[in-house]
Steps between C-alpha positions, in 0.01 A plus 500: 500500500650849395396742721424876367484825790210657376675817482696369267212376311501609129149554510268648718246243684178644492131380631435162396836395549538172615792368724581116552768446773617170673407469877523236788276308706227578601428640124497308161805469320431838344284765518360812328425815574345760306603873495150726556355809598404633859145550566409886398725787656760321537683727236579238295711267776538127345442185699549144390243259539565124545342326183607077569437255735306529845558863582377613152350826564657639810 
């Protein structure tokens, strides 16, 4: 696995984004996490949002 600081990234990760990383026990073997936008008046703060496994929506 090659990984890549994201400010070093040569593009910029905007909403939607999706990010897969490897984790331990008690977690899958991977898991995802989207990149999204705080609720309302949050001036425009991101958040990420697990997508996989039994967490999925925290």
């Amino acid at each position: 696995m090659t990984w890549i600081l994201l400010s070093e990234h040569p593009e910029e990760i905007s909403r939607g984004a999706v990010l897969q990383l490897p984790v331990r026990w008690p977690y899958e073997e991977t898991v995802e996490f989207m990149l999204a936008e705080l609720s309302p008046g949050s001036d425009g703060r991101m958040g990420l949002i697990v997508t996989t496994g039994y967490k999925a929506g925290l």
